[in-house]
OpenMM code with the backbone's topology and positions (N, CA, C; nanometers):
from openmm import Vec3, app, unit

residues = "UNK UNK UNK UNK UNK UNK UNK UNK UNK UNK UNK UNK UNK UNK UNK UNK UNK UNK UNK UNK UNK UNK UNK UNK UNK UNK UNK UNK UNK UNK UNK UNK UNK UNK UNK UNK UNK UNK UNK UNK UNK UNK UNK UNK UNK UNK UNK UNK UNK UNK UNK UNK UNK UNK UNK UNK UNK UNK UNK UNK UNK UNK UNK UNK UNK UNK UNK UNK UNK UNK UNK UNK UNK UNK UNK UNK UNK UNK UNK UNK UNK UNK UNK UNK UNK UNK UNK UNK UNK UNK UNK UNK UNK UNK UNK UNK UNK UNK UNK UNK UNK UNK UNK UNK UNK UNK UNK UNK UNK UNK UNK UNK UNK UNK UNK UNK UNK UNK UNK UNK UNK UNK UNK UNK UNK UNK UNK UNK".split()
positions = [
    Vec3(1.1111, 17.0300, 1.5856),
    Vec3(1.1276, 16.8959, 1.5369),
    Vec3(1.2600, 16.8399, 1.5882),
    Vec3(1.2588, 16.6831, 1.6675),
    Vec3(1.3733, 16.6326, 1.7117),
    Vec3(1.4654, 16.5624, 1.6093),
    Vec3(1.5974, 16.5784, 1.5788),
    Vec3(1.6716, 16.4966, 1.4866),
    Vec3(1.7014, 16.3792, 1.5676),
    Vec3(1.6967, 16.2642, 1.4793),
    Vec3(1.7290, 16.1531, 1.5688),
    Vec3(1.8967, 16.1124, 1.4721),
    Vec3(1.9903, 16.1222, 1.5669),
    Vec3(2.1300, 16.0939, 1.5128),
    Vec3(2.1460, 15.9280, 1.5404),
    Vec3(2.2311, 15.8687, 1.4497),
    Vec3(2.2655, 15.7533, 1.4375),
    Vec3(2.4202, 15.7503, 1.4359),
    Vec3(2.4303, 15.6568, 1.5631),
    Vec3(2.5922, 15.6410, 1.6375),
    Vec3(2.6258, 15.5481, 1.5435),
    Vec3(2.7340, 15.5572, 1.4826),
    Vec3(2.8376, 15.4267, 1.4128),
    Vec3(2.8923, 15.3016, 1.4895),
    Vec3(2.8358, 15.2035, 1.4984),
    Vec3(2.8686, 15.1012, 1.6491),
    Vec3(3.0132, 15.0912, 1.6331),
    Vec3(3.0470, 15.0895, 1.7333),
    Vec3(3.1869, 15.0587, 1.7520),
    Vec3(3.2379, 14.9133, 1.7642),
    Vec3(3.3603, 14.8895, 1.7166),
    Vec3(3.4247, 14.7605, 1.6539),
    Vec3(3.4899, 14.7130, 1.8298),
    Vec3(3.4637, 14.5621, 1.8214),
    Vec3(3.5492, 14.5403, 1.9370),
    Vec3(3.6887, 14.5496, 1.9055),
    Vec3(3.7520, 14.5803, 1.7769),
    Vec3(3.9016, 14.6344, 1.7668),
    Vec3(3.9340, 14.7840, 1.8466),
    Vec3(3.8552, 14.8562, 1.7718),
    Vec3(3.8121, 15.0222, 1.7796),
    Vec3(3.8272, 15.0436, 1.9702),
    Vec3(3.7326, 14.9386, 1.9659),
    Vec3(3.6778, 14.9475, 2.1610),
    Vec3(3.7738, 14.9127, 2.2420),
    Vec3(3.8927, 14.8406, 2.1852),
    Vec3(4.0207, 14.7543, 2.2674),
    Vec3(4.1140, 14.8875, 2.2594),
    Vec3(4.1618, 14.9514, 2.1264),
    Vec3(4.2406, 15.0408, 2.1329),
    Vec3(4.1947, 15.1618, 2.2243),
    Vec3(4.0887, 15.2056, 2.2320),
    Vec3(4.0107, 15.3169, 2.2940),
    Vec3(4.0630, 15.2864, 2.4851),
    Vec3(4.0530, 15.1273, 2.5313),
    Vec3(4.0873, 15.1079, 2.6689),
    Vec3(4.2374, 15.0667, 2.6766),
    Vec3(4.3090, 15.0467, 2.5874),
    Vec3(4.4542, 15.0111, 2.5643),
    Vec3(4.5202, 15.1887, 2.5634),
    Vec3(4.4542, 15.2519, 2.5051),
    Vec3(4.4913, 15.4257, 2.5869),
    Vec3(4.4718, 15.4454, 2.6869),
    Vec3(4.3567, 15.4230, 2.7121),
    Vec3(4.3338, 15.4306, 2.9309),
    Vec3(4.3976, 15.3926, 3.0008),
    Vec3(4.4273, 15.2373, 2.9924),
    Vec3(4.5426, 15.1835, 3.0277),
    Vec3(4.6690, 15.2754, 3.0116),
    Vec3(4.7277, 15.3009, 2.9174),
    Vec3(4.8510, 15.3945, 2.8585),
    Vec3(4.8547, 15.5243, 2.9836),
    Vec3(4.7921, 15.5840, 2.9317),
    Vec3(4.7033, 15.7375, 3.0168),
    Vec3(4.7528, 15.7386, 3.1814),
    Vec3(4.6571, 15.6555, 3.2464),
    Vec3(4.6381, 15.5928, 3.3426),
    Vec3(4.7911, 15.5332, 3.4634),
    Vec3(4.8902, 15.4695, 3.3408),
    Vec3(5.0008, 15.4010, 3.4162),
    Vec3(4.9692, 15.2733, 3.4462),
    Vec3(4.9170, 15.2241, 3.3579),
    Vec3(4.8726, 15.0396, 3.3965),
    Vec3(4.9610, 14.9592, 3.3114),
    Vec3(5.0254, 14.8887, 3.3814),
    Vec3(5.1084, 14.7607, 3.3091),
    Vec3(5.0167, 14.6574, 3.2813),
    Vec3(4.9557, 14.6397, 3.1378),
    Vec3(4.8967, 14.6022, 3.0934),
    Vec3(4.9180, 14.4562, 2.9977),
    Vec3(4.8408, 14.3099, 2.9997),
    Vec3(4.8442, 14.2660, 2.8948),
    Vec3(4.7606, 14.2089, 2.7829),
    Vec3(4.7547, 14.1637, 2.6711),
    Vec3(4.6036, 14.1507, 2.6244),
    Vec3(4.6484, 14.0576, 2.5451),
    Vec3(4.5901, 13.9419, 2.5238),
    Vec3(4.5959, 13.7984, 2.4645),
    Vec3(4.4433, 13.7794, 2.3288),
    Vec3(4.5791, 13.8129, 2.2466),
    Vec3(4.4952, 13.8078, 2.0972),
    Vec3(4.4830, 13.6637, 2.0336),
    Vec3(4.4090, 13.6352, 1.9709),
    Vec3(4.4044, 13.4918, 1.8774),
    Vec3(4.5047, 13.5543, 1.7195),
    Vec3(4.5510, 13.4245, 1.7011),
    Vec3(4.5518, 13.4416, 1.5850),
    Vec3(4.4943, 13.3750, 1.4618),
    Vec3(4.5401, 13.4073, 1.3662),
    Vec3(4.4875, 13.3745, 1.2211),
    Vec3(4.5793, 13.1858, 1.2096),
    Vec3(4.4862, 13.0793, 1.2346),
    Vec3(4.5896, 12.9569, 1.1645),
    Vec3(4.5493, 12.8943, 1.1133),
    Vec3(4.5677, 12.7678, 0.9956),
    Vec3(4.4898, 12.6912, 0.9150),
    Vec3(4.3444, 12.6103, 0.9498),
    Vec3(4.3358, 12.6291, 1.0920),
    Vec3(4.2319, 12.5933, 1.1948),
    Vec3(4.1436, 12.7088, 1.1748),
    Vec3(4.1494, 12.8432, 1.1821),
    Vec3(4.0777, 12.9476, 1.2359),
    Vec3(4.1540, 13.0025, 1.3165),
    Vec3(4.0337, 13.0977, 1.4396),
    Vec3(4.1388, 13.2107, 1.4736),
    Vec3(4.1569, 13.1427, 1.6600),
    Vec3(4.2692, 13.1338, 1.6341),
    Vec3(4.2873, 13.0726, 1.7486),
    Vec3(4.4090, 13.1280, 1.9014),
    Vec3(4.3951, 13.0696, 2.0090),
    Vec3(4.4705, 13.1664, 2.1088),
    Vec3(4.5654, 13.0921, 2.1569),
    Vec3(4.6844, 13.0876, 2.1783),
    Vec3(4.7387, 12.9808, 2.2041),
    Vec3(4.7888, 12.9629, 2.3404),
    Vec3(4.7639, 12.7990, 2.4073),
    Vec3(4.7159, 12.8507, 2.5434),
    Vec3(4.7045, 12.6553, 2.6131),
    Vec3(4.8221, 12.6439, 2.7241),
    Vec3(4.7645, 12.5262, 2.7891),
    Vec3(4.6788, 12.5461, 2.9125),
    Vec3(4.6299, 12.4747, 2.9307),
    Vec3(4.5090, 12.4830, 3.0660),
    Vec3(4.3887, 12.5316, 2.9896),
    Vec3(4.3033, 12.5833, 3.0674),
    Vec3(4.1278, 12.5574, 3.0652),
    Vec3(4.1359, 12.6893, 2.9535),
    Vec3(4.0705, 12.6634, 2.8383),
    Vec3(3.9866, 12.7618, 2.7518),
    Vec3(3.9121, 12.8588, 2.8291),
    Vec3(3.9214, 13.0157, 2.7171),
    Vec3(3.8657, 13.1490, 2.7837),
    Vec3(3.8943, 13.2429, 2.8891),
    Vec3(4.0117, 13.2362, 2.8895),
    Vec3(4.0762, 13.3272, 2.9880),
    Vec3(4.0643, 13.4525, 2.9082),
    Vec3(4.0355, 13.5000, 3.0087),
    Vec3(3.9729, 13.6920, 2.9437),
    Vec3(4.0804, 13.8117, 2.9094),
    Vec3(4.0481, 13.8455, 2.8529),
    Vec3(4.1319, 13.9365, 2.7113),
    Vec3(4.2740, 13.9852, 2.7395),
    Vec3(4.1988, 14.0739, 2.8912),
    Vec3(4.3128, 14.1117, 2.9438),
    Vec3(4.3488, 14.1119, 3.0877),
    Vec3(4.4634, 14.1574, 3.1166),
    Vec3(4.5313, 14.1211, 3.2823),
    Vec3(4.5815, 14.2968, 3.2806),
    Vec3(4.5929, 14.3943, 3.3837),
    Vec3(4.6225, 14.4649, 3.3838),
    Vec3(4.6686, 14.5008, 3.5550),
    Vec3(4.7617, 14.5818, 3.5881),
    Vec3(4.8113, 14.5816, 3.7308),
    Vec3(4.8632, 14.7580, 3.7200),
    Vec3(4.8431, 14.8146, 3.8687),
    Vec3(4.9045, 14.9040, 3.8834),
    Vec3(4.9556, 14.9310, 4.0312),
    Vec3(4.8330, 14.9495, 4.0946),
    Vec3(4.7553, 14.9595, 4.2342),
    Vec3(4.7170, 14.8437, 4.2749),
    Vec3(4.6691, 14.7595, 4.1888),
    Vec3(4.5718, 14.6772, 4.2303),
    Vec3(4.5865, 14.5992, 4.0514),
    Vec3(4.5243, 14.4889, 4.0771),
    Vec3(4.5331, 14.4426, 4.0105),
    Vec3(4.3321, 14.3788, 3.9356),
    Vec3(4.3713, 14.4215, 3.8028),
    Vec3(4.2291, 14.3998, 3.7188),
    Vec3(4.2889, 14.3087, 3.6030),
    Vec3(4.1162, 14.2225, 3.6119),
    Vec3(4.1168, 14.1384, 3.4719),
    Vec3(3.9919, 14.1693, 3.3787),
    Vec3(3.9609, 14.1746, 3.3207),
    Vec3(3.8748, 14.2231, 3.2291),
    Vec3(3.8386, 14.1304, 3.0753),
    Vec3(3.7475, 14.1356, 3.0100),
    Vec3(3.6884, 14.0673, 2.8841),
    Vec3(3.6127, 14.2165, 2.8005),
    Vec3(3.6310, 14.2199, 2.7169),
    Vec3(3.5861, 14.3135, 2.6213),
    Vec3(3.4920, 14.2581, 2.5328),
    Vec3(3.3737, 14.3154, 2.4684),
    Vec3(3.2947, 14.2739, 2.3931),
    Vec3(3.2175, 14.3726, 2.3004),
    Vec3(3.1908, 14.3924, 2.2135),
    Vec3(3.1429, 14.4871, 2.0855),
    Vec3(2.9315, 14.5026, 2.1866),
    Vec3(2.9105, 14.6080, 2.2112),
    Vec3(2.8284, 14.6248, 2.2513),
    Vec3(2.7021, 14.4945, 2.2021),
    Vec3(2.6980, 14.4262, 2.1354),
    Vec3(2.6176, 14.3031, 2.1092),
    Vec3(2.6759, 14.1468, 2.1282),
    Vec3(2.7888, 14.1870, 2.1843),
    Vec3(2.9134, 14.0867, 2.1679),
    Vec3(2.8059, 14.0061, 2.3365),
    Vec3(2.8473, 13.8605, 2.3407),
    Vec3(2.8148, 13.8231, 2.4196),
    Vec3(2.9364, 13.7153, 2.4932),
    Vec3(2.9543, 13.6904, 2.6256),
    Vec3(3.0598, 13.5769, 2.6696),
    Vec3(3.0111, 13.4740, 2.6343),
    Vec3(3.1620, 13.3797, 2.5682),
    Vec3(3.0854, 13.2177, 2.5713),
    Vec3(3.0999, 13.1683, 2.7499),
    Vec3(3.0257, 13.0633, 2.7319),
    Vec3(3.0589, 12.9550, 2.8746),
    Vec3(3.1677, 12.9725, 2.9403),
    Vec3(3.3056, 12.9569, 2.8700),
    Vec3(3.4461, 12.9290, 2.9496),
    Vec3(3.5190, 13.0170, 2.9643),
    Vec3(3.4440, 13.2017, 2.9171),
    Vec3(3.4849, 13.3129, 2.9894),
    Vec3(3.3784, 13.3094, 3.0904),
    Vec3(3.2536, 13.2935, 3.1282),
    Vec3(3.1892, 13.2853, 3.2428),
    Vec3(3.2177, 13.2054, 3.3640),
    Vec3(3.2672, 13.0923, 3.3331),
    Vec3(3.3177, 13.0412, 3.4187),
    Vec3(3.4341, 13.1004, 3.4548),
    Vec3(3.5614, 13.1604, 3.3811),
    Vec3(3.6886, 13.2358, 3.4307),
    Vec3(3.6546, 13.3119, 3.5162),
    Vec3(3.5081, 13.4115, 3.4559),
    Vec3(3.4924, 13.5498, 3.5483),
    Vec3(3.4445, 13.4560, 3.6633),
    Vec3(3.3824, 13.4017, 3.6554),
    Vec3(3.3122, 13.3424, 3.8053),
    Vec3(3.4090, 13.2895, 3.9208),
    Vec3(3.5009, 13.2415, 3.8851),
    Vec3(3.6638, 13.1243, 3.9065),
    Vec3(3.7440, 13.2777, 3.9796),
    Vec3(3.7495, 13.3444, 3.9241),
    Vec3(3.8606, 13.5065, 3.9593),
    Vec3(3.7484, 13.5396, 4.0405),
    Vec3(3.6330, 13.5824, 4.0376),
    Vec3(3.5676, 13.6454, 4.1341),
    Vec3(3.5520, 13.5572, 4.2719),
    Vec3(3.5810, 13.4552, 4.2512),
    Vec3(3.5180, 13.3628, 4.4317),
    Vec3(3.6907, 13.3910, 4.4746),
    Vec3(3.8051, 13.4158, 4.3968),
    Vec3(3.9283, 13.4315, 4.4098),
    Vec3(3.9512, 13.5344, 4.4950),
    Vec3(3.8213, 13.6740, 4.4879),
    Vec3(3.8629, 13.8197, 4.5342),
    Vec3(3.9065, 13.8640, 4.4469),
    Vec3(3.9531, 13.8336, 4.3416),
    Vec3(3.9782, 13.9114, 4.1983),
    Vec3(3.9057, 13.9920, 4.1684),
    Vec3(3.9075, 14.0985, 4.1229),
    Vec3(3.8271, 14.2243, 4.0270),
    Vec3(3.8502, 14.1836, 3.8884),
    Vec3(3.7228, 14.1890, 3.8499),
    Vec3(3.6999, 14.1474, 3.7292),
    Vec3(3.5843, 14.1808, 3.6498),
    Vec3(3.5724, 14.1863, 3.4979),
    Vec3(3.4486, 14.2991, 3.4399),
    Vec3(3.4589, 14.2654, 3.2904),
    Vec3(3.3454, 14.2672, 3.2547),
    Vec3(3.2615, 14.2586, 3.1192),
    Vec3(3.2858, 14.3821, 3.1028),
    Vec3(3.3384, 14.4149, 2.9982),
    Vec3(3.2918, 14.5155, 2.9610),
    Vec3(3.2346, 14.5502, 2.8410),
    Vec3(3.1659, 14.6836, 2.7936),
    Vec3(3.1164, 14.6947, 2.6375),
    Vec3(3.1722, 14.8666, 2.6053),
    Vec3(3.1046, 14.9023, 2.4542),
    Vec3(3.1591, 14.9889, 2.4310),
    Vec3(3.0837, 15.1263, 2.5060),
    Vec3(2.9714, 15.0853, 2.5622),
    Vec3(2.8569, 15.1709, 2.5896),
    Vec3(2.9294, 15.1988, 2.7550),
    Vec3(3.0265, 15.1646, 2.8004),
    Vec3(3.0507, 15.1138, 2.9820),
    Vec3(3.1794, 15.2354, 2.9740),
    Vec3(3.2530, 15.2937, 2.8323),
    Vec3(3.3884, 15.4098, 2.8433),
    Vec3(3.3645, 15.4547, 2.9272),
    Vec3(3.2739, 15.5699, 2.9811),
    Vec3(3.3144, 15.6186, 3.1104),
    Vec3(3.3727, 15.5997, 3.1978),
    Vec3(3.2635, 15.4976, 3.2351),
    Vec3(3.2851, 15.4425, 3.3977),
    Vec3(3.4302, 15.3313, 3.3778),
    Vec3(3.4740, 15.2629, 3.2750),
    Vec3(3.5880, 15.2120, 3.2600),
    Vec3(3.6379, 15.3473, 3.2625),
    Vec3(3.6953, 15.4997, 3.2209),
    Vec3(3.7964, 15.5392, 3.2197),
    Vec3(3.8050, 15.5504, 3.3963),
    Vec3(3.6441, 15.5883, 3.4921),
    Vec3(3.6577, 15.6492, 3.5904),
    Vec3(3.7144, 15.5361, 3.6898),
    Vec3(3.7301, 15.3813, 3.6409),
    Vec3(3.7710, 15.2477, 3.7390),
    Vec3(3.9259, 15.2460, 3.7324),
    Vec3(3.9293, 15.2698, 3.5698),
    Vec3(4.1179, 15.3024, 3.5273),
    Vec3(4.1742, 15.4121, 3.6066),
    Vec3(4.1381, 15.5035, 3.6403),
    Vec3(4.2030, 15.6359, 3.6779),
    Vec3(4.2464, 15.6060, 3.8222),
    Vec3(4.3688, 15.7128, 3.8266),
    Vec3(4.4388, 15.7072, 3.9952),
    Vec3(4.3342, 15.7230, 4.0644),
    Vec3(4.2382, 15.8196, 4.0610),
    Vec3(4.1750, 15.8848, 4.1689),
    Vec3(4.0470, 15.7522, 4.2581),
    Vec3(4.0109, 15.6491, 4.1865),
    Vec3(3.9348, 15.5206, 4.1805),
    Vec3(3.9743, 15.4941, 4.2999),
    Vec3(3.8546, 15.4588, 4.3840),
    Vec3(3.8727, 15.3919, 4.5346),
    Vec3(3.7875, 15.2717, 4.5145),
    Vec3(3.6842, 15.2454, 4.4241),
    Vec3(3.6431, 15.1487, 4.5166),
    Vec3(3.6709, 15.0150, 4.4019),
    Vec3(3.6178, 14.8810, 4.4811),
    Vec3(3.7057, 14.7715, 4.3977),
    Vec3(3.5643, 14.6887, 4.3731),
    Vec3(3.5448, 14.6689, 4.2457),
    Vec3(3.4377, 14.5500, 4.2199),
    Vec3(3.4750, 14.4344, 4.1820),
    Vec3(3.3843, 14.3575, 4.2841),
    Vec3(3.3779, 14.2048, 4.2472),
    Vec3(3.2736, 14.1618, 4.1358),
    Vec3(3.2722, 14.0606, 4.0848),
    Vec3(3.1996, 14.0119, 4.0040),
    Vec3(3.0519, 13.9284, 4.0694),
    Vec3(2.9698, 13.9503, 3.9888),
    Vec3(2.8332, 13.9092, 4.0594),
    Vec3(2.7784, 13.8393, 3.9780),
    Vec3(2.7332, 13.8547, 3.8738),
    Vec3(2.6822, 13.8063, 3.7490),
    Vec3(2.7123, 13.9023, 3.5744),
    Vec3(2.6744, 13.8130, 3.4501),
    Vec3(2.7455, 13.9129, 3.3477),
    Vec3(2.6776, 14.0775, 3.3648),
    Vec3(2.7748, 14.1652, 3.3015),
    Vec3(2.7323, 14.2502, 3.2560),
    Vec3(2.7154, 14.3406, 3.3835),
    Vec3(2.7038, 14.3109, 3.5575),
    Vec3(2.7070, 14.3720, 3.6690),
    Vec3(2.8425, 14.3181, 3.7210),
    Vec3(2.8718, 14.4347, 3.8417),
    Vec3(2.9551, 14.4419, 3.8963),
    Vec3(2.9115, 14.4961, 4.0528),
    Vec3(2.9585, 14.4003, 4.1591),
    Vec3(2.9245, 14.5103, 4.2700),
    Vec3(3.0106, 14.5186, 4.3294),
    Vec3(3.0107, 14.6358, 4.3574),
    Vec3(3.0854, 14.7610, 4.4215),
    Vec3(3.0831, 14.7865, 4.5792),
    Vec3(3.1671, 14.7360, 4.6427),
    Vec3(3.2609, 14.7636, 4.8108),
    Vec3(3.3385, 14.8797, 4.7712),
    Vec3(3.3207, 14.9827, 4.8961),
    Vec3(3.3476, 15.0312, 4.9205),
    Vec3(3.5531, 14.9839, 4.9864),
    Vec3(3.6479, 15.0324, 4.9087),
    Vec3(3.7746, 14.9852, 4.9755),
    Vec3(3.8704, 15.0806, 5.0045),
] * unit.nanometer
topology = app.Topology()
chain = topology.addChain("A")
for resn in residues:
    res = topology.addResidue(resn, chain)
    for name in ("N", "CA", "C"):
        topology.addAtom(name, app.Element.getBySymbol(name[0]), res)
């Protein structure tokens, strides 16, 4: 008889600290742009175009990234950012909580190759 186990979903807080160690780990000068709590709601504070993605990170090379709770979805004006950085040559990535691996194996020194952005949720991959 098969047991069927039930995973505890992970929090997009939970999921930020989990790649904010990779980052750490890794040697990435890292930054990550939180909202806060204001009589408005939760808000980011910020001139120019709405939805710039979560985080900016540099070592080798330089990555931008958006984080999302495995059901989490981008609004519009992070799609357009990722789209805006990718025609740039920017590397750039959706990510979820289900993607840790392959985020620790993109974070790590040993990482050669560089993805551009294609559409959400994919990434394609040149060889660099």
């Amino acid at each position: 008889m098969q047991r069927r186990i039930d995973l505890i979903p992970v929090t997009e807080k939970d999921f930020s600290k989990q790649v904010e160690d990779l980052l750490n780990l890794f040697g990435w000068r890292w930054c990550h742009f939180r909202p806060a709590r204001t009589k408005k709601g939760w808000r980011t504070a910020l001139s120019g175009y709405p939805g710039f993605l979560d985080y900016i990170a540099a070592r080798d090379r330089l990555i931008i990234f958006e984080l999302k709770s495995e059901n989490g979805k981008i609004i519009k004006d992070q799609q357009e950012w990722l789209d805006a950085l990718a025609a740039c040559g920017q590397e750039v990535y959706l990510w979820k909580p289900g993607d840790i691996e392959r985020i620790a194996e993109i974070l790590s020194p040993q990482h050669s190759e560089v993805a551009r952005w294609d559409r959400p949720g994919e990434a394609v991959m040149d060889k660099g």
